[in-house]
BANU-880929 format. One record per residue (C-alpha): z, y, x; residue in one letter. Coordinates in pm, whole numbers, padded with zeros to 5 digits, always signed. Layout:
<vexmars>
ZYXA
...
</vexmars>
This chain:
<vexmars>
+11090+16553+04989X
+11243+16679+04667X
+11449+16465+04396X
+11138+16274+04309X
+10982+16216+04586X
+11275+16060+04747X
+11318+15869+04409X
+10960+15730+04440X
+11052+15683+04794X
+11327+15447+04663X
+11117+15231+04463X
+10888+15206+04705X
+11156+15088+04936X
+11278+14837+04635X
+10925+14724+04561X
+10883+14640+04972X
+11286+14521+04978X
+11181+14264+04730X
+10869+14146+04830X
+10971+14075+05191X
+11242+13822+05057X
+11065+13670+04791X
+10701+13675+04864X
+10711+13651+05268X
+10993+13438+05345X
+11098+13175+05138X
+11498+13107+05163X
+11572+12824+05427X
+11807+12597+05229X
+11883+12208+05271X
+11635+11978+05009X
+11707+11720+04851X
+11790+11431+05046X
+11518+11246+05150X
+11444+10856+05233X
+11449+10808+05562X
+11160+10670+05729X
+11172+10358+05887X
+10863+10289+06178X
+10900+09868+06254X
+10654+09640+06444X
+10599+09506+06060X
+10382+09853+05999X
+10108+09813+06207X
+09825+09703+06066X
+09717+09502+06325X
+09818+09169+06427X
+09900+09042+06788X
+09594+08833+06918X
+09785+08515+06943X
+09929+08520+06614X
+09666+08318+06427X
+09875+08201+06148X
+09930+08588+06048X
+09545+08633+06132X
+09447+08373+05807X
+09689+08549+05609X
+09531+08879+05614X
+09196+08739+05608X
+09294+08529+05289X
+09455+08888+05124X
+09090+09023+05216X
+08863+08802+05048X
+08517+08818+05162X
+08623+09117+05367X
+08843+08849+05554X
+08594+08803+05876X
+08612+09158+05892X
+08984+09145+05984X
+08986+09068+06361X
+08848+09238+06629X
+08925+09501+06952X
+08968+09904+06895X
+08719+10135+07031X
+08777+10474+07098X
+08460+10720+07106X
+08461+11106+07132X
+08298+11340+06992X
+08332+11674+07216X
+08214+12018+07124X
+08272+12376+07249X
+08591+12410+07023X
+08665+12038+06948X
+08728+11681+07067X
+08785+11431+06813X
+08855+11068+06913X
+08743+10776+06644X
+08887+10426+06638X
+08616+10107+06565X
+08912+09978+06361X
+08901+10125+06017X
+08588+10301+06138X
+08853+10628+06112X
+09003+11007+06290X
+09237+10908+06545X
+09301+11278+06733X
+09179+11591+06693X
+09252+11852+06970X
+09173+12241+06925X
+09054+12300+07291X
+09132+12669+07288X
+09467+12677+07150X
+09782+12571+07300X
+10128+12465+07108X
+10460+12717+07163X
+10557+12533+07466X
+10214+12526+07614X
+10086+12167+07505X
+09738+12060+07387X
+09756+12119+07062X
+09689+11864+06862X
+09627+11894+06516X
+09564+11549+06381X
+09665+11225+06538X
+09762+10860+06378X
+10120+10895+06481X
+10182+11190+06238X
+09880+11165+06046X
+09753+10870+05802X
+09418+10850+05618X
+09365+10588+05451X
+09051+10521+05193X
+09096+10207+04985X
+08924+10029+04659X
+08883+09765+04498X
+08647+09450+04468X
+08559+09258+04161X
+08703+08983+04276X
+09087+09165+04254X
+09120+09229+04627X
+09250+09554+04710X
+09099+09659+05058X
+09169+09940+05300X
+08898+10060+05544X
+09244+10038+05812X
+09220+09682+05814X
+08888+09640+05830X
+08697+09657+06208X
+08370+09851+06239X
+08086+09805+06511X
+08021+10138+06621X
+07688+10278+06718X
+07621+10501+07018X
+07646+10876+06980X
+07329+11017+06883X
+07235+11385+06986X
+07041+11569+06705X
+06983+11915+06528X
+07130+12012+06133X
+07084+12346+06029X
+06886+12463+06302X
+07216+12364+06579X
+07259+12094+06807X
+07500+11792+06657X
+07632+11498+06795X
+07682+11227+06532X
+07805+10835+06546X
+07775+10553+06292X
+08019+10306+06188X
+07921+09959+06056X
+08099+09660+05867X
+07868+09396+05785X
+08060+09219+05476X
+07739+08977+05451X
+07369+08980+05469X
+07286+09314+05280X
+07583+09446+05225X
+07760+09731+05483X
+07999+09972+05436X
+07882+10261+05658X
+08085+10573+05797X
+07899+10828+05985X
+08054+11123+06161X
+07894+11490+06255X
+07999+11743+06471X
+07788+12042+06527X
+07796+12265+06869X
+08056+12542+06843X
+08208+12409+06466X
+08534+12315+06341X
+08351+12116+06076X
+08308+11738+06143X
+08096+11595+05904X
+08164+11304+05714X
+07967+10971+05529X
+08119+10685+05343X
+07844+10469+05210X
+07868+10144+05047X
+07485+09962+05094X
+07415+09671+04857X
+07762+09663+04738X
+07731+09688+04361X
+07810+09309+04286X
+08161+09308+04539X
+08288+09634+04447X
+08469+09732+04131X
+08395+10034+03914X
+08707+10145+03980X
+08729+10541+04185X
+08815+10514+04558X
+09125+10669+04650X
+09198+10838+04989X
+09567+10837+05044X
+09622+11146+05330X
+10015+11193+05488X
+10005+11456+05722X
+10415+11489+05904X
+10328+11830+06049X
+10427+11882+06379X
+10602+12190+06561X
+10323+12385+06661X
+10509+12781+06672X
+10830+12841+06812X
+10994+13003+06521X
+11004+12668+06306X
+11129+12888+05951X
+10823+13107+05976X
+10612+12790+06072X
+10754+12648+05715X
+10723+12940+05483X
+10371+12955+05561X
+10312+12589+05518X
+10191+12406+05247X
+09906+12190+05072X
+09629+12422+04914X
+09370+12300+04664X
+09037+12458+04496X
+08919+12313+04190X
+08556+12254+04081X
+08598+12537+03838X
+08638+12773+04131X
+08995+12801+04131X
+09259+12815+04394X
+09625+12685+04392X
+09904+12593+04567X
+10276+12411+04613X
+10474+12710+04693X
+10547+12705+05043X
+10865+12866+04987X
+11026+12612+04841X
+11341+12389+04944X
+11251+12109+04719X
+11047+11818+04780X
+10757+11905+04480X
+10457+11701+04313X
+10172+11857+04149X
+09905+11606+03973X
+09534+11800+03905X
+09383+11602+03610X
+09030+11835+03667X
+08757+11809+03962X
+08888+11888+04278X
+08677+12087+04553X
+08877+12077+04856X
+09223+12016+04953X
+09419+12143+05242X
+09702+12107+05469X
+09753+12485+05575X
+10032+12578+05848X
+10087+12947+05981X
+09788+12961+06219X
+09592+12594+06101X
+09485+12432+05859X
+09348+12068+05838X
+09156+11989+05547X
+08898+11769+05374X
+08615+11908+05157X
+08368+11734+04881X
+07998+11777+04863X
+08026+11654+04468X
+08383+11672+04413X
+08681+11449+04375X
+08755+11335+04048X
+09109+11435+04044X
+09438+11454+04259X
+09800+11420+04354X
+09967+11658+04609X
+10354+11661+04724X
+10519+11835+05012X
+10877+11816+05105X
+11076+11841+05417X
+11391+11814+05626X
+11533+12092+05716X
+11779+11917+05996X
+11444+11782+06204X
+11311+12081+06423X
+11045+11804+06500X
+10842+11809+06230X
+10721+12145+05983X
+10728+11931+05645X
+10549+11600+05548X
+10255+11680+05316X
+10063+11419+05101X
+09760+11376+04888X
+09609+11150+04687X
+09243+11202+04625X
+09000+10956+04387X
+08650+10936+04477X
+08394+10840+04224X
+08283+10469+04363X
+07899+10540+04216X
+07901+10826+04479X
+08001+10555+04720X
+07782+10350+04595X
+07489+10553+04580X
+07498+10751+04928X
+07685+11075+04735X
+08023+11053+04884X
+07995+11297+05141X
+08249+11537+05287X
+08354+11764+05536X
+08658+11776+05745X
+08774+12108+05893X
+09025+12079+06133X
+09074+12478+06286X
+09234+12808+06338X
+09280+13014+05992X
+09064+13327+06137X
+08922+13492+05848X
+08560+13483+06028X
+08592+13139+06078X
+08724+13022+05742X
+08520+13241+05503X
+08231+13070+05610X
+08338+12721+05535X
+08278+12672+05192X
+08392+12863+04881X
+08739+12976+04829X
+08842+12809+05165X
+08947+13159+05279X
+09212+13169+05084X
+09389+12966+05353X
+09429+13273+05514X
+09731+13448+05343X
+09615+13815+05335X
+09828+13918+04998X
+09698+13882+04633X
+09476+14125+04456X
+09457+14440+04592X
+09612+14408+04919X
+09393+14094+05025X
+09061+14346+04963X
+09274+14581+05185X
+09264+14304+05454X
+08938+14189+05402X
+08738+14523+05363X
+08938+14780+05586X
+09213+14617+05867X
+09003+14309+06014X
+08652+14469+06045X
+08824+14752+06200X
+09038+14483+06433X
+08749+14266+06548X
+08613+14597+06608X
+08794+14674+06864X
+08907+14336+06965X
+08551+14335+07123X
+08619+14622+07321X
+08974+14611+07438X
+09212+14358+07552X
+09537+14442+07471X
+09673+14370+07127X
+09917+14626+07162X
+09697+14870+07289X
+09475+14711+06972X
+09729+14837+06744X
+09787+15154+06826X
+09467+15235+06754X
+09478+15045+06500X
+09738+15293+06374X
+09480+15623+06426X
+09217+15460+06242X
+09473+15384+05936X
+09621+15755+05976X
+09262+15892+05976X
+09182+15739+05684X
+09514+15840+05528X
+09533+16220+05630X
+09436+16400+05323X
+09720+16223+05182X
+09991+16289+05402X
+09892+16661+05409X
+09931+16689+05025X
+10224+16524+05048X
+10390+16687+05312X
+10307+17079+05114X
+10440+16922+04790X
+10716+16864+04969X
+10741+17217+05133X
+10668+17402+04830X
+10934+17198+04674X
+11215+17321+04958X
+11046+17731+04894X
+11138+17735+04502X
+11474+17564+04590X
+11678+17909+04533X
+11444+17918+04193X
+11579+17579+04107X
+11930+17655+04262X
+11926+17955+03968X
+11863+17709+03709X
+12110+17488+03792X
+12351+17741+03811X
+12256+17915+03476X
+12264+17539+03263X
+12536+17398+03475X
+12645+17086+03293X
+12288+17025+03059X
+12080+16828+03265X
+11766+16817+03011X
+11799+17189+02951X
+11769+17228+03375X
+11493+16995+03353X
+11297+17204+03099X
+11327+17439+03254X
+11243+17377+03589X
+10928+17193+03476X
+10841+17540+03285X
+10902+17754+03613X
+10697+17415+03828X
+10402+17538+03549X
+10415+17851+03605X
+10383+17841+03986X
+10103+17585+03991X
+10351+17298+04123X
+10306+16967+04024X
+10639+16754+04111X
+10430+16389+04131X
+10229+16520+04403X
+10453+16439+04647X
+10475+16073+04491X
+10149+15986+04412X
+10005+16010+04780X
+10276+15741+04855X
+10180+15547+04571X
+09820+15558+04701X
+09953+15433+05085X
+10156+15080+04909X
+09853+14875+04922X
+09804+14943+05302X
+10156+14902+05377X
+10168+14574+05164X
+09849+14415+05328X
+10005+14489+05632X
+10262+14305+05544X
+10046+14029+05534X
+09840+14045+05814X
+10088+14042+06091X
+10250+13763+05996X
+09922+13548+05926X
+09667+13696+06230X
+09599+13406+06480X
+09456+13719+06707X
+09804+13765+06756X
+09914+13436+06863X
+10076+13407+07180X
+09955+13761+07282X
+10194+13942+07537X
+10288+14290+07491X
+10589+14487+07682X
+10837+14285+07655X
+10728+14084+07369X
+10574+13761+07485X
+10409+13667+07125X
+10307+13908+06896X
+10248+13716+06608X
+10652+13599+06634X
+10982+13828+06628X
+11026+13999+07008X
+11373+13871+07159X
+11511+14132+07364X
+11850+13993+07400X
+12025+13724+07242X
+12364+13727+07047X
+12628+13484+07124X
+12692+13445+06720X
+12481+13511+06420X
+12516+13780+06217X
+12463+13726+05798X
+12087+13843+05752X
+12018+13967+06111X
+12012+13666+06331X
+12151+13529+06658X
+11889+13789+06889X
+11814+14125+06900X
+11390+14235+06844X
+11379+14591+07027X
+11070+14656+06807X
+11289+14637+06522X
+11523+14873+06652X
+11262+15150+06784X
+11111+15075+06410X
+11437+15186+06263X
+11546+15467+06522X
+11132+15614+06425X
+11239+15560+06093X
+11558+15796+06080X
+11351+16064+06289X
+11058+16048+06046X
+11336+16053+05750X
+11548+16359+05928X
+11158+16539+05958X
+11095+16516+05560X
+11464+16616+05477X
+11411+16951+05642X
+11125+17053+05415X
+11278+16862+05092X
+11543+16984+04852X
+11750+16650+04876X
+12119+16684+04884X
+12401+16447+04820X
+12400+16059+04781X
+11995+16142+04770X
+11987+16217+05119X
+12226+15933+05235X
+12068+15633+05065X
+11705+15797+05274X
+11903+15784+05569X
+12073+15391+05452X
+11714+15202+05389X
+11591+15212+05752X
+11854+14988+05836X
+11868+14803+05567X
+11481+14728+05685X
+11656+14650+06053X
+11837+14356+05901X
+11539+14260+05678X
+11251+14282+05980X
+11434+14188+06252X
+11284+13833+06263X
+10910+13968+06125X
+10647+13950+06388X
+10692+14184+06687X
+10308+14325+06595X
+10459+14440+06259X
+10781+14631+06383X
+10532+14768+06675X
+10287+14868+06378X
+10524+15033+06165X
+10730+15196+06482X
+10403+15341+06605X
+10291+15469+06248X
+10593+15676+06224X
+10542+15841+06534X
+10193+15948+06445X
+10343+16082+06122X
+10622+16245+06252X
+10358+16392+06500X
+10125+16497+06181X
+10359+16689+06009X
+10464+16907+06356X
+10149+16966+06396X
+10109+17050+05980X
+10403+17330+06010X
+10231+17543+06307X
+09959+17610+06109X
+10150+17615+05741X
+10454+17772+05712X
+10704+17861+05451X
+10593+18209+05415X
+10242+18113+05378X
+10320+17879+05095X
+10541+18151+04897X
+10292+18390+04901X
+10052+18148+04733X
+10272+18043+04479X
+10330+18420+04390X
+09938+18480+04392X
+09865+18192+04168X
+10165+18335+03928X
+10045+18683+03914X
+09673+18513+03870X
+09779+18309+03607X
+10037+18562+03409X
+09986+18516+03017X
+09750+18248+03036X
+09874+17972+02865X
+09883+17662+03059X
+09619+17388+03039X
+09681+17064+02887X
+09759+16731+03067X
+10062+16532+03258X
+10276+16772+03346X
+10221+16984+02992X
+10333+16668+02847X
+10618+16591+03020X
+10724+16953+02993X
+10702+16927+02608X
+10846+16570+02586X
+11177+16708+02807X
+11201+17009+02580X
+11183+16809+02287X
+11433+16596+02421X
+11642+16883+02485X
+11649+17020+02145X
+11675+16674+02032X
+11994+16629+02249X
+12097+16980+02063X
+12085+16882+01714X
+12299+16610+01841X
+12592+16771+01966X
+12577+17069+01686X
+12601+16709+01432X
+12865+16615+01604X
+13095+16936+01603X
</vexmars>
């Protein structure tokens, strides 16, 4: 690794230095305070039984809704392969929603959705100047009907509320075998002379609850995500300390409330006319993720005229599972932007399903995980590594020039570009092959951190590899390490030095140049330390394969080798002038720089 490969090196290192802090973990600061939530008797909406007076008072505030206002909860179930999902007769509404094949960080059902933590509530209003809300309202339900949609068997259940002779306000629910989709109906039958043309408005709070064990990583990677009719995705930035507000005036598709491995979410057949999202947290509760809220308004002629349908999509954010949701929805997934998310999407997960079918250890998945990326990446680590060696061969060359312009940088840089020219050497060739790897490094970067494969996978010592690996813990907290010790991380950074001390033996890198290679692995110690286990494993075994690659590179290319082909590719190319392109440009450009730099000091004299 000569003088610019290690500086390209550097950037690299900046470029990854950066994007770790800013783009994959938020900083963990205090918000703004907060109001604290009060939870009194007062807040159900519900009445006790024998409390008739309060009974006539909520069936006054309903209007001709008011006979609607008593009645007992049911609870029916809807129960596929993947999901149960419990519905209450009173507001005809989601009361649970367990994953069945997922359990929380301590080994708890994990529920995704429940009334406690979660509030729906769809409300409009009547011509009359009542304000109702389906929650206060009780439904008849029907009994669970088994049929087929789209060619797969579906369980659905109605939801009635007879307001008088004609007019209903129907909700029907669907749930197809082996689907995190549960379809939904809100229909308002004969209701054009009691409801106002004014939008319906679904009001959704959603206090996330501790689902992972390492709450910070749970919150950076949580936050409300929205597609718009136009076919554009957004976001609140989930990195952010600050309770935050963002009103869409335009068509909404979707919006969801996306964790680190879930994502709850309600999607439009039509779309919503517009809405309001917020998320904010407190960062002393290790209860609760971060309270997210939307407001959504419904078009009432779509109620009105059987249009306002929707799908909820309560599930894991696997890429196979998501991308076939509706569109944009796998964007939920956070597999980088540009580039590094076709990385993800075309080359790492086909490859990892791949052999996710076949073998059963993640770790053992990632190691060859690991050949199939060095495979792929061979061509470029063998040009890189001879740049690198023909680079340490022409050192004495270089040494010469030095010596002979001690003092004029530009007139050492001339000329070594001249004698590069001359010997067929091109000084970015070590760079550019490293260039070429960032966008696999960076979409790693983002797929460790965001694979549910990983989730609660054992490997070695690390009992989830989708979380940091505690080998040990501290009894204090050092500034940007942490209070434990991840053994990945450590192997990582011990790999690291060994692959650096392999390049430094066939670079030309002296001085601070060859200490600062030796300081960024552990900087990276303190900056991975509490990144996912899978990602220091990743990285730890990908320098051992390259270390391994460039042993077995030097028994078959040697220095001697690589001097005599410089020499024949002089003495072929004596007196022919060089052909035009980068490095005859630069060349030119640093000579005319130097003589630039001469008229300069001969003005000044």
């Amino acid at each position: 690794m000569d003088r610019n490969s290690a500086i390209g090196m550097g950037l690299i290192a900046v470029i990854i230095l950066v994007y770790s802090i800013f783009f994959m973990k938020g900083p963990e600061q205090k918000p703004a305070p907060q109001t604290k939530k009060t939870t009194t008797a007062a807040a159900s909406s519900t009445p006790p039984a024998d409390d008739s007076l309060a009974t006539a008072q909520r069936a006054a505030q309903l209007g001709e809704f008011g006979a609607l206002a008593t009645g007992q909860n049911q609870t029916t179930v809807l129960e596929n392969q993947v999901l149960r999902v419990s519905l209450g007769s009173k507001g005809g509404r989601v009361e649970e929603v367990e994953l069945k094949n997922y359990k929380t960080w301590d080994q708890k059902p994990l529920i995704l959705f429940d009334t406690k933590s979660s509030q729906q509530e769809f409300s409009f209003q009547t011509k009359s100047g009542h304000s109702i809300r389906l929650s206060d309202l009780f439904f008849q339900p029907a009994a669970v009907k088994n049929l087929t949609v789209n060619e797969k068997p579906a369980k659905s259940i109605t939801f009635t509320a007879q307001v008088a002779p004609g007019q209903v306000i129907e909700q029907v629910y669907i749930l197809k075998d082996d689907s995190y989709e549960v379809g939904y109906q809100l229909n308002f039958r004969g209701m054009e002379n009691v409801v106002a043309q004014q939008p319906v408005l679904l009001s959704w709070t959603d206090e996330l609850k501790r689902l992972e064990k390492d709450i910070k990583q749970n919150r950076n990677h949580s936050t409300v995500n929205y597609y718009t009719a136009d076919g554009s995705f957004d976001k609140i930035s989930a990195s952010s300390t600050d309770a935050e507000t963002e009103k869409i005036e335009e068509p909404v598709k979707w919006v969801a409330n996306k964790q680190n491995f879930f994502t709850a979410a309600i999607i439009a057949q039509n779309s919503f006319a517009n809405a309001e999202v917020s998320s904010s947290f407190n960062a002393e509760d290790t209860t609760q993720v971060k309270t997210l809220k939307s407001k959504l308004t419904i078009p009432v002629a779509d109620a009105l005229t059987g249009k306002a349908n929707f799908t909820y999509f309560f599930g894991p954010n696997d890429y196979d599972v998501l991308k076939n949701v509706t569109e944009g929805f796998d964007d939920n997934l956070e597999l980088g932007w540009g580039i590094f998310a076709y990385v993800n999407k075309l080359l790492i997960i086909p490859a990892f399903d791949f052999l996710e079918d076949f073998i059963p250890s993640y770790g053992i998945i990632i190691i060859l995980l690991v050949l199939y990326i060095k495979l792929i990446l061979s061509p470029l680590t063998y040009k890189s590594y001879i740049s690198m060696a023909k680079m340490k061969v022409l050192k004495p060359e270089i040494d010469a020039i030095k010596e002979k312009h001690e003092g004029d940088m530009q007139k050492t840089q001339a000329e070594t570009m001249a004698m590069y020219s001359k010997m067929g050497v091109n000084p970015m060739s070590g760079c550019i092959p490293m260039l070429l790897q960032i966008p696999i490094l960076f979409a790693m970067f983002n797929f460790f951190p965001n694979s549910i494969e990983l989730r609660q996978e054992p490997f070695l010592w690390a009992h989830d590899l989708s979380t940091y690996d505690v080998f040990a813990m501290l009894p204090f907290t050092i500034p940007f390490y942490g209070n434990h010790v991840s053994m990945f991380t450590l192997l990582m950074t011990a790999s690291t030095i060994l692959y650096t001390w392999s390049n430094n033996q066939v670079s030309t890198v002296q001085g601070p140049m060859k200490f600062y290679s030796y300081l960024m692995p552990v900087i990276f110690m303190f900056v991975l330390n509490s990144f996912p286990a899978g990602l220091s494993f990743y990285y730890f075994v990908s320098n051992i394969v390259t270390f391994g690659q460039q042993a077995l590179i030097r028994r078959f290319v040697d220095d001697a080798t690589i001097r005599k082909n410089l020499e024949e590719y002089q003495e072929k190319n004596k007196g022919k002038e060089s052909k035009g392109g980068f490095q005859k440009r630069l060349q030119e450009a640093m000579k005319a720089a130097a003589e630039q730099e001469a008229k300069r000091k001969k003005g000044t004299k």
